[in-house]
N, C-alpha and C positions, 0 to 999 in steps of 0.2 A: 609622740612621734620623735626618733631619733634620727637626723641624718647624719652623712659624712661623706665627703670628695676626698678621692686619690687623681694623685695628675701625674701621668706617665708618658713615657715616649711611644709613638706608633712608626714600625717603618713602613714607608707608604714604595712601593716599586711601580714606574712607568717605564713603560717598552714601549719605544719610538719603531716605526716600520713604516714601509715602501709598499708593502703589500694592502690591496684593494680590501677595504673594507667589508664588503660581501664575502669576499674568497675568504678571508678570517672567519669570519663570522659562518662560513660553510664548515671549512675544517675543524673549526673548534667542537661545535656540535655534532659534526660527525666521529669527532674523535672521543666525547665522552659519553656515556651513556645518559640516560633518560629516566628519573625516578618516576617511577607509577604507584601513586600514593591508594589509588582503590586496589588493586592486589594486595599491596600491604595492610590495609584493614581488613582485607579476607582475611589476612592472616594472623588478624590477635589473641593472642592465646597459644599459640603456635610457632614460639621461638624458632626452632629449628628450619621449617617450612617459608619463615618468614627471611632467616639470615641466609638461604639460600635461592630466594627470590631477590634480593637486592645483591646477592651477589650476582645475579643473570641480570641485574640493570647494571653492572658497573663496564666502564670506559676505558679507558688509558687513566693507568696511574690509580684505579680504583675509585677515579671518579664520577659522577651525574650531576646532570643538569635538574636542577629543583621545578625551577620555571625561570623565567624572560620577561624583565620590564623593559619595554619600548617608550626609553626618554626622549629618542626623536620626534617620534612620533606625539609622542605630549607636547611639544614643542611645536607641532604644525597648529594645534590649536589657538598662539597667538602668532601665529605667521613667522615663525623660525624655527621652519624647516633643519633637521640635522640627521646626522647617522650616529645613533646613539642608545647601544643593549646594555643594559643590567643584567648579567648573569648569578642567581643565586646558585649556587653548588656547591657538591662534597658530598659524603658518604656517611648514613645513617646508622652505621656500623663502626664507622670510626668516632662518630661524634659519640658512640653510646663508650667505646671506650672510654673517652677524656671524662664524659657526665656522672660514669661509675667514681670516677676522685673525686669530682668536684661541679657539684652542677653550674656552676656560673660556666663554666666552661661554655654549656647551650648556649647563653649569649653573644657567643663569635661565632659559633657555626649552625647552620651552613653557613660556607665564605662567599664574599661579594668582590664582583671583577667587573671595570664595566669597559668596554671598548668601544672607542669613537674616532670619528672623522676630523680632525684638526682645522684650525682655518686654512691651515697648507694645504689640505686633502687628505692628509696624512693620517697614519693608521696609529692609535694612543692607546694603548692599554694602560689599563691602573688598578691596583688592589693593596690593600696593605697586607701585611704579611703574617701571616697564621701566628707565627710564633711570639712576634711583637703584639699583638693581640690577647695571646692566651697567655702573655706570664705575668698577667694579674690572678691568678690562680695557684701560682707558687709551689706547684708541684712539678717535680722531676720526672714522671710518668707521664702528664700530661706535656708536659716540654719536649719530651723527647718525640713526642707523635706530629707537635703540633710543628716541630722542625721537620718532619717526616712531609708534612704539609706544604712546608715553603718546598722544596724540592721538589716535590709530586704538580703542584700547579705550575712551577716556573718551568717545567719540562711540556707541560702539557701544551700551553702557551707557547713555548720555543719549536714545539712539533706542528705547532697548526700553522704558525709564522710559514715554518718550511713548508709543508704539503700546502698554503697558499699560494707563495711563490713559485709554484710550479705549474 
């Protein structure tokens, strides 16, 4: 057995907001779609049939939601209670882009975002950033998407902020 570490920089971005927790957490998921992984296993074998079912799940910005870990909620079970989703998401079409270079790529996506309640009350987003992620992979093809990514989530996020505050 041969190992080896590389130690790189990650950019990690938090968005501070005034808007209610829930209301985030409403917009968000209403603004992107919803991956349904049993359709997509109807559909293997069946490229076509199949890129055109994830493209009738896709959101704002071309993205879904994978699924939801509720860390608050794991939290109640030693009595601290919080407001706190894990959102796994992204687009199973764009990941197959990046994995056609280079498959380490699949180990950053789907991307992770988690949003919570602060001790203020306050509304904390956090994710680190597609692209500082993915250029351990050292391809130009894959950078340019995965920049495509930082832009496509930090809108998504800036759209739900807004349709919360209202």
């Amino acid at each position: 057995m041969t190992t080896s570490q590389t130690q790189r920089s990650i950019v990690r971005v938090t968005i501070n907001s005034d808007v209610k927790f829930e209301n985030f957490v409403k917009a968000f998921q209403e603004r992107l779609g919803k991956f349904d992984q049993a359709a997509i296993a109807a559909l293997i074998g069946q490229p076509r049939q199949a890129a055109a079912a994830i493209k009738s799940m896709e959101g704002d910005q071309g993205l879904m939601i994978f699924f939801t870990l509720d860390h608050g909620r794991a939290l109640n079970m030693v009595g601290k209670g919080s407001k706190a989703l894990r959102f796994i998401l992204g687009n199973p079409l764009v990941a197959i882009q990046m994995t056609k270079h280079d498959l380490r790529a699949g180990q950053y996506v789907p991307l992770t975002l988690i949003a919570y309640e602060d001790k203020e009350n306050r509304l904390r987003i956090e994710y680190d950033q597609p692209s500082s992620l993915l250029n351990v992979c050292e391809s130009s093809e894959i950078d340019e998407i995965a920049h495509d990514l930082d832009r496509k989530l930090l809108s998504v996020v800036a759209h739900a902020i807004e349709d919360a505050s209202r």
